[in-house]
N, C-alpha and C positions, 0 to 999 in steps of 0.2 A: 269420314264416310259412315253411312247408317249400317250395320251390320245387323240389326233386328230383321226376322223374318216378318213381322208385325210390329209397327209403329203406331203409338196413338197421340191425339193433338196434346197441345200446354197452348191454351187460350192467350196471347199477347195483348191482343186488343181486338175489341167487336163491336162493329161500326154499323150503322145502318145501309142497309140495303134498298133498292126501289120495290115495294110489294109488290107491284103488274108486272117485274122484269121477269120474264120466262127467261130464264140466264141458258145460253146454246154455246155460248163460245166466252172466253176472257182472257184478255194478255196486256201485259206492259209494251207502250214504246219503249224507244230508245234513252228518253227523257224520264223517264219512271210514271210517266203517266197513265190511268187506265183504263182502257177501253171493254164493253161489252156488246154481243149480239144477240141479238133477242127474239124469241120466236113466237110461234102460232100466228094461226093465218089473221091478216087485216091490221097486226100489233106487227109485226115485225120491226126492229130498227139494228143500228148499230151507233154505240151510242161512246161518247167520251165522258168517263163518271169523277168523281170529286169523291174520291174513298174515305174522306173525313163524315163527309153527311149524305155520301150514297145518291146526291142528285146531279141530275144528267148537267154537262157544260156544255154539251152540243150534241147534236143528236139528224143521225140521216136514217128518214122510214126508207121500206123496201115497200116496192109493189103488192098491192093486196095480196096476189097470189102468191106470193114467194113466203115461206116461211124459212128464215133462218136461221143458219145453225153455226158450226166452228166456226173459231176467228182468229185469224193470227198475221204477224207485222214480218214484210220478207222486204228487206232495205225501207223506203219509205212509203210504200203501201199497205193497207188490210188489204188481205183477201177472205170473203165469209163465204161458207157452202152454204147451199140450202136442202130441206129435206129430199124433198121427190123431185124439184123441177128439174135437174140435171144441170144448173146454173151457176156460177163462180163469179163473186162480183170482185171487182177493185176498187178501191176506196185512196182517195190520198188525204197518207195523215192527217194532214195538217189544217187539212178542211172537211176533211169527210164528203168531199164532192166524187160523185161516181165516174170512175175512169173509163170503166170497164165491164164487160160481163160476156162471159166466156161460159162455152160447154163445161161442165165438170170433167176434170180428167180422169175419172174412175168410172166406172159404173156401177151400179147400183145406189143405194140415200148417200148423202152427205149428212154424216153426223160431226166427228171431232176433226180442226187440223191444229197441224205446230208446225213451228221453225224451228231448224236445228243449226242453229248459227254456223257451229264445228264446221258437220259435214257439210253444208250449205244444199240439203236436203228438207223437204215436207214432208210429215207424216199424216194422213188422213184415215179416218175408218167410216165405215159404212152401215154399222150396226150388230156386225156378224162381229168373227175373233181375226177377224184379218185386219193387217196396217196396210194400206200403199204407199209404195215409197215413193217421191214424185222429185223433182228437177227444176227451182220455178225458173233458171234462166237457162233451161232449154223445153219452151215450150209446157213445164209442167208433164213431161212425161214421165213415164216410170223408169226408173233407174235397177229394179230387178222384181221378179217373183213378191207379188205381198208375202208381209211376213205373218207365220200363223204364233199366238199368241196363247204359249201353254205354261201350264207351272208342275214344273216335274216334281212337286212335292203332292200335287194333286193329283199322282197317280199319271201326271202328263198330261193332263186332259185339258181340251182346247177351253180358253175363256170368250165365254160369247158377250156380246153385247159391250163389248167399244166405245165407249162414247167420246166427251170432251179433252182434248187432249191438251201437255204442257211438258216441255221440257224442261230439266231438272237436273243441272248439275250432271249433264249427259245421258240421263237415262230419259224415258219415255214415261211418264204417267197418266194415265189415261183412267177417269171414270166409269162406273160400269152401270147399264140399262139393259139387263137382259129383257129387255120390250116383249119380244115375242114368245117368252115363255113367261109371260106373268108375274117380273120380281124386278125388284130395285132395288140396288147394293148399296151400303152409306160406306162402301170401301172404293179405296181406289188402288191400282195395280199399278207395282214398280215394274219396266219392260228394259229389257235387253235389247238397245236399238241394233244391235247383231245379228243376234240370235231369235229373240222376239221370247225368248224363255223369262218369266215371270220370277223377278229378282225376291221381292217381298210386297208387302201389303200396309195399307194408311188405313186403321179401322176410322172415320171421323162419326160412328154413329151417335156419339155425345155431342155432334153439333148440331144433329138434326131433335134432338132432345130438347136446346134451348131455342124453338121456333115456337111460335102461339098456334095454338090449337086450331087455328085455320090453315096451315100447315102439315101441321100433325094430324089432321084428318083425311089427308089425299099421300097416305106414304107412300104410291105407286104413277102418282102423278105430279107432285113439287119436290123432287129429289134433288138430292145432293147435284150438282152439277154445275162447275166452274171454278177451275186452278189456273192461279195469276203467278209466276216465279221471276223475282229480281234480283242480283247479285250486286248491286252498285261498287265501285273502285272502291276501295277504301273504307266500304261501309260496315261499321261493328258486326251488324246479319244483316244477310240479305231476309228478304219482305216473300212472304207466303202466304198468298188467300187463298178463303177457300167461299165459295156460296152455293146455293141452290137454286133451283125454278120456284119463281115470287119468293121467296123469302125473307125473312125481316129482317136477316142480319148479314155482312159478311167477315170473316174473321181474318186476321192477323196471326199465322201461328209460328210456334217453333213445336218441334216433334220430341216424342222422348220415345228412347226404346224399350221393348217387352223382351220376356222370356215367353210369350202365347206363340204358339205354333199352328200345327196344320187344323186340329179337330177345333179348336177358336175359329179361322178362317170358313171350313166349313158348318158351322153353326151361327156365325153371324153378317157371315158377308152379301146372303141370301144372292149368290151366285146359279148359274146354268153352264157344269160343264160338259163339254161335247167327247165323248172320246175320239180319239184321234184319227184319223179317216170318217170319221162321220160327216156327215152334212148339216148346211144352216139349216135349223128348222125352221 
């Protein structure tokens, strides 16, 4: 187990990415194959990619209007949220033909979802610091109270802006876009699927480092965003990606831990904390 409060990447290997892929959602089948969802309006898809050379092996667009977003595999389906339409689509694997498409079960945007194999629970967020916990064989309802998502080293204070989520070795890690306050994190947060309290922290801002300057020109708009987590039987390490929105590359990692602490996380995580009874702003 990681015992760092701050973890940062050891590059394994970095593979090409599709430069138009707006990356909103990424997960493994069963198979260790991988799938992504892609957003902004008119571009939407969800797409099955070939992680060696980053191009698509099949690929289902979404309706113009629909821009999408999380993605993730619950027995033999995707399910992808979308931003605003309040829509949840199904997808079967194996073709990428559309099953389905359902109200969202939350309200408010659809940003990140995951599957929690264990519990046999979904985690989604919305943009704000809240998770919903959801139930997909009953309906996709909620299963209690969203969870609010603070890190008591931060003085407690709520983490706003939620985004693409991945489960990990039983914890929750989720992306961060505080959208509505003007700032984009190249960190991602360790979550307490319990408690929703903020275990530790992934600085990856040295992967947004090795992107070409057409990248690095929109740090608030091609963010980091998109963790793919595989354990396979038997296998030496399991497989950890990570990419961004259009980005050239996506990586392969393994983590190493720091001795960096709270005033690191605060000075480069370009986080929005909320204190605790406050509101989304």
């Amino acid at each position: 187990a990681n015992r760092s409060y701050v973890s940062l990447p050891v590059i394994v290997k970095e593979t090409p990415h599709e430069p138009d892929a707006f990356t909103q959602g990424l997960c493994f089948d069963l198979d260790g194959t991988l799938y992504e969802s892609d957003g902004l309006y008119r571009r939407s898809q969800v797409r099955r990619v070939d992680v060696a050379t980053g191009r698509s092996l099949k690929r289902k667009a979404n309706k113009g209007e629909h821009f999408g977003e999380g993605l993730t595999l619950v027995g033999r389906s995707l399910f992808q949220l979308t931003w605003r339409e309040g829509i949840m689509h199904e997808y079967d694997v194996a073709t990428l033909a559309l099953r389905n498409s359902m109200p969202q079960p939350f309200r408010g945007e659809g940003w990140g979802l995951a599957y929690d194999e264990r519990r046999k629970v979904a985690y989604a967020t919305d943009g704000s610091y809240h998770v919903h916990v959801l139930d997909p064989a009953n309906g996709w309802k909620a299963t209690r109270t969203p969870l609010r998502v603070a890190d008591p080293r931060l003085d407690g204070g709520l983490i706003e802006g939620l985004n693409e989520l991945e489960m990990v070795e039983g914890e929750l890690w989720a992306n961060i876009l505080p959208l509505r306050h003007h700032k984009a994190s190249p960190c991602v947060a360790r979550i307490d699927v319990d408690t929703g309290r903020v275990i530790g922290w992934l600085d990856f801002s040295a992967l947004n480092k090795r992107q070409s300057a057409r990248v690095r020109r929109q740090p608030h708009n091609l963010v980091l965003n998109g963790i793919a987590y595989r354990r396979p039987a038997g296998a030496a390490r399991p497989t950890l990606l990570a990419t961004g929105k259009q980005w050239d590359s996506m990586f392969d990692l393994d983590l190493a831990g720091s001795a960096l602490g709270e005033a690191h996380v605060r000075a480069k995580c370009d986080l929005h904390i909320a204190p605790v009874g406050g509101r989304v702003g």
